[in-house]
N, C-alpha and C positions, 0 to 999 in steps of 0.2 A: 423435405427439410428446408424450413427457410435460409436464405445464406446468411443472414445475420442475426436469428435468435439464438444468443449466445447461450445460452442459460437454457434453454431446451433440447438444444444439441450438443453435438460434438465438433462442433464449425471451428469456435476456437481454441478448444484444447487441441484439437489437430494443429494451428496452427502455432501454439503453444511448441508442440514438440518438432516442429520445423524451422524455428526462429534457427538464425545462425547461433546466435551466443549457446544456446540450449547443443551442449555437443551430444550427437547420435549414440543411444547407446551405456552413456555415461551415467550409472548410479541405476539404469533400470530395475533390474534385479533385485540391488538391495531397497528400492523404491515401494518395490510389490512384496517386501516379506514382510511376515506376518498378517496379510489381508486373509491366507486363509486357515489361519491358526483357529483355533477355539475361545470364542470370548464369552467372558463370561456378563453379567446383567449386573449393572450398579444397585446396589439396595437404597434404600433411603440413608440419609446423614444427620448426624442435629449437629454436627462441625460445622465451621465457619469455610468460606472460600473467599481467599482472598486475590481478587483479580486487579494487575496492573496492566491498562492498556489503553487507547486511541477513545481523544473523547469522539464518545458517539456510539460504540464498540461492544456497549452491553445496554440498548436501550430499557428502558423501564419498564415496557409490559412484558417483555422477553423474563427480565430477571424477574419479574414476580410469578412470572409462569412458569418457573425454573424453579423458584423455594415454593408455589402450590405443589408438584411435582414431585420434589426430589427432599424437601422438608432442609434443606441446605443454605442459610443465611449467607448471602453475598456481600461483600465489600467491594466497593468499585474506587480505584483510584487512577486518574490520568496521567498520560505523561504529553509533551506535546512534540517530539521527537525519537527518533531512535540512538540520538546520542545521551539525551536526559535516561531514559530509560539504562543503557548500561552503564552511565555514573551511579546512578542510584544502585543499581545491584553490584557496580564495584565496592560504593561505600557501605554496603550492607554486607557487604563478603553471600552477595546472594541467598538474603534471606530475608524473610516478612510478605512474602508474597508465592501463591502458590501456583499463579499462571500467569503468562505475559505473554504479548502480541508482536513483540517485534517484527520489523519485515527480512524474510529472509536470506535475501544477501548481506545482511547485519550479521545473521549467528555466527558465520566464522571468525569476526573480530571479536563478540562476546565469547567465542569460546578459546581465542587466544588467554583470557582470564579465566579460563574452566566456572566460566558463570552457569550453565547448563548441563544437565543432566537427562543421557537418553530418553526417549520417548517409546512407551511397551504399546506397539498398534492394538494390541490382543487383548487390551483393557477397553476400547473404544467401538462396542456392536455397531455403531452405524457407520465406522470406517466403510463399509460395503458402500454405504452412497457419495462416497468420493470418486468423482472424476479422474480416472486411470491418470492421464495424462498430467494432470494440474496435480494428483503426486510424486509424478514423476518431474514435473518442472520443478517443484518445491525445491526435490533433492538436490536437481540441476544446480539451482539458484543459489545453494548454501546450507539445505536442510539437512544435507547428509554429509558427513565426514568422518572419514577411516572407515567408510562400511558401517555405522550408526547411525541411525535416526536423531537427528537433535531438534526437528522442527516439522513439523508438519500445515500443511495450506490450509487457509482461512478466508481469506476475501482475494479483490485483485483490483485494479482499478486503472487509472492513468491520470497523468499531466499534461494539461494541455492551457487555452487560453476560454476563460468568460467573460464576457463582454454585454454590455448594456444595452439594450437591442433602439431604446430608445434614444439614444446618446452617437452612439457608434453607427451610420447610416449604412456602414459597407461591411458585411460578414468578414472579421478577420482570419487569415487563411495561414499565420506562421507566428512562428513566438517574435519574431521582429516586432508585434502589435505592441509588447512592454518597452520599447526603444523608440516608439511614436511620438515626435516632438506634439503630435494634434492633440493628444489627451495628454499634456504636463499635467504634474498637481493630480492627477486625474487614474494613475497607475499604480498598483503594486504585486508585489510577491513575496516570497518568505526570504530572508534575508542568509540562506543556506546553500549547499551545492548544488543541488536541484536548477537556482538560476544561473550559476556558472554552467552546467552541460548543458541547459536549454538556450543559452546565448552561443556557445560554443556550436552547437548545432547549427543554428542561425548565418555563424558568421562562418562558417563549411569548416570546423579547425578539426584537426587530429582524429582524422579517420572513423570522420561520425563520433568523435569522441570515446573512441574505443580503447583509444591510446591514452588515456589518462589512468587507465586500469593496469597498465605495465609493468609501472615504476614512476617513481619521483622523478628520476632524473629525465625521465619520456612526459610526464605531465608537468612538468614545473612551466616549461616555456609556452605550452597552451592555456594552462591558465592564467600566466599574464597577462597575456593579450586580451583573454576574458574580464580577468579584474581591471584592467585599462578602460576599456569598454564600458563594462559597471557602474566603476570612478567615473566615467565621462556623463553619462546618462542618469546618476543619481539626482541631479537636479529635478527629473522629472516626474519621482517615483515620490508620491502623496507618505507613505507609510510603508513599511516593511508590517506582513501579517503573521503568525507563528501558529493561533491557532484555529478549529472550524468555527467557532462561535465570531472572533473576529473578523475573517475572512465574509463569511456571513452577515454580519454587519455590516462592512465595508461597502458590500456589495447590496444588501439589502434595500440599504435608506439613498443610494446611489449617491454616498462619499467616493468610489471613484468606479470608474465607466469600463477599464480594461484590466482582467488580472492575470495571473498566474494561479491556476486553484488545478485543484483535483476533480475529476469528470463527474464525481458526485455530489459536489459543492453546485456546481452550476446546474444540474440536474434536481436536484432539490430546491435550489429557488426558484427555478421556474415551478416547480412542481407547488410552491407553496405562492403562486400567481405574480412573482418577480418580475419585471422584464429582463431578463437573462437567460442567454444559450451560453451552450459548454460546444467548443469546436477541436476539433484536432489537427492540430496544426501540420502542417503539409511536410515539415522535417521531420517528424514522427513525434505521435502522443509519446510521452516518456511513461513507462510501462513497470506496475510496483507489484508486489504479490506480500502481504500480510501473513503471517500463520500462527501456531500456538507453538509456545516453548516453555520447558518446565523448568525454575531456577533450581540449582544447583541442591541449595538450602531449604528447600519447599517441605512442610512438613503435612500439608490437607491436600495429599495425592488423588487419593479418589472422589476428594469432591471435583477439582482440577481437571480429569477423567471427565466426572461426570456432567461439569460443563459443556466440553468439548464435542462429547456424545450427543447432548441436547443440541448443541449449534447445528450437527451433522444431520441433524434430521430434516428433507427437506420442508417439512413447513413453515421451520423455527428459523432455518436459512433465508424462507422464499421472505418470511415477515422484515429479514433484518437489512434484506436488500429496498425492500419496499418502502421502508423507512430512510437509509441510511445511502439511498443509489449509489451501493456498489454492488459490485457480484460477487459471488461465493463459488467454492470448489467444490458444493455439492449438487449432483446431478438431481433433477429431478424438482428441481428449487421453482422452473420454471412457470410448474403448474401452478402454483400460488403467488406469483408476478401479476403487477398490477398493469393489466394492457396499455397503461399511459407511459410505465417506466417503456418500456418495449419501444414504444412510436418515439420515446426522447433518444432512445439510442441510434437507431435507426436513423435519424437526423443529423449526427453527431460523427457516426463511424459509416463511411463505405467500403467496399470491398479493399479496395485500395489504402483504404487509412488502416485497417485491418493486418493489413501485408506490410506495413509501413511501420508500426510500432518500435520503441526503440526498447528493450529492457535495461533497467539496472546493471551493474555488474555484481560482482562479489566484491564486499570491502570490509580488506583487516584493518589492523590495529594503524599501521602506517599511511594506512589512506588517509581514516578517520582523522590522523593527527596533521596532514599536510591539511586536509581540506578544513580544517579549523583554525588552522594559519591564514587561512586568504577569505575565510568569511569574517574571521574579529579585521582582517585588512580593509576591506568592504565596509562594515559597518562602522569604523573609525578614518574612513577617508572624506 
């Protein structure tokens, strides 16, 4: 087993289920029920499915080999975060869409508003090519509560820094590289809290930043000192980016040299002959896990189903990583991996960066609304 073919092995789901925040134990059981219930086979549909999710998330030869397939016409609509996404199903009273993507430390804030509704594993035959662990991290992370399924894993990816290989002489090794007076004019990142705990990190605050996950009155004074920081260094940040197409841009036509992106931004532009690498920053890639959730209001369940089952299959997995450089939760994905993704990661992650990872936390209703106090601060400072 290679140490770092992730996607072939079990290297990192092992370490998946070792991370500290992942407590020992917690949600396994009901993690593994229903894997070995009785499922039954989706028939064909001439319903609609209506899918809200992450551009990029349903690419085009996927969904057309999905309605060859399954005879199920799909609708694709974006959202460009996981706050857009549960305004829109708060102002829908969660309905008009019958599958979403959210990442799942999100669902317990959306189900503070009972925007979702359990998930039947027993519907979904190729659950069986799910990665034990990575459904059990899911649950860890937010998927499960009171003992039900409200989410289950999808992709997984990380945050880190991309950088301009031609611009940038010296491989950057920490998120400090966005706080570089050498690239002014020259940096950005998304304009969310993603850059407050990747600065916070940086600048060693609150317990690896663990402690902003407490309470308000525990994170209030860490992130000050973050949005101080921010405030102070906004001079140098070219643009704030929101989504991959921008980000991609930014980075493409090299408007600017250092960013903040996710490991498969930078992975794909090299991959589409960019000068740019994806590094992991030495306070840890910050570490996201995607999945599927079913709104509350969804009325096209088994096409929704029958998506889900399609994604789980690993060829249909191995093509959406191949495309899209992220990974997925299904095993087996591997074998259809394009040996160049492989050699980009490999470059990107060592044992050590590996071990180093920071995950998310869980964030309700009261996180979401502090942390959207100090980013309209940020972006009005």
């Amino acid at each position: 087993m290679k140490e770092l073919d992730v996607y072939g092995s079990r290297f990192l789901a092992a370490k998946l289920s070792r991370r500290a925040v992942l407590r020992t134990g917690v949600g396994a059981a009901a993690a593994a029920a229903g894997l070995g219930a009785p499922r039954r086979t989706l028939g064909q549909s001439s319903g609609p499915l209506n899918l809200f999710t992450w551009e990029g998330y349903a690419p085009k030869d996927l969904v057309a080999k999905f309605e060859r397939e399954t005879g199920i016409k799909v609708t694709v609509t974006y959202y460009a975060s996981n706050g857009e996404l549960i305004s829109k199903l708060k102002a829908t009273k969660a309905t008009g869409y019958d599958l979403v993507q959210p990442s799942v430390t999100l669902i317990p804030a959306a189900m503070d508003d009972d925007l979702y509704q359990p998930v039947d594993l027993g519907k979904i035959t190729n659950a069986k090519n799910l990665i034990p662990t990575m459904l059990k991290a899911s649950g860890e992370l937010g998927g499960m509560i009171k003992g039900k399924r409200y989410g289950l894993p999808f992709d997984w990816g990380t945050e880190g820094i991309s950088y301009n290989t031609k611009q940038v002489k010296k491989r950057p090794d920490s998120f400090g590289a966005i706080h570089d007076a050498t690239y002014k004019g020259r940096i950005t990142y998304r304009a969310t809290f993603h850059v407050f705990v990747s600065t916070g990190l940086w600048m060693g605050l609150g317990n690896r930043m663990r402690d902003i996950y407490v309470s308000k009155e525990k994170a209030t004074p860490i992130l000050d000192k973050v949005l101080a920081k921010l405030t102070e260094d906004k001079k140098l940040v070219k643009t704030y980016w929101s989504t991959a197409q921008e980000i991609e841009t930014l980075l493409g036509n090299e408007e600017v040299y250092v960013a903040e992106t996710w490991d498969g931004t930078g992975w794909k532009l090299e991959k589409n002959g960019k000068p740019v690498k994806f590094v992991a920053p030495k306070e840890g890639a910050m570490t996201w896990m995607d999945g599927f959730a079913l709104p509350r209001g969804a009325k096209n369940l088994d096409q929704a189903y029958a998506w889900i089952n399609f994604m789980y299959d690993p060829k249909n997995a191995g093509a959406f990583t191949n495309d899209q450089r992220y990974g997925t939760a299904v095993e087996g994905a591997a074998n259809f991996l394009d040996p160049a993704f492989k050699k980009q990661y490999q470059a990107s992650f060592s044992k050590k960066d590996i071990d180093n990872l920071w995950w998310y936390g869980i964030e309700h209703s009261w996180w979401l609304d502090m942390f959207s106090g100090y980013v309209d601060r940020l972006k009005a400072a």
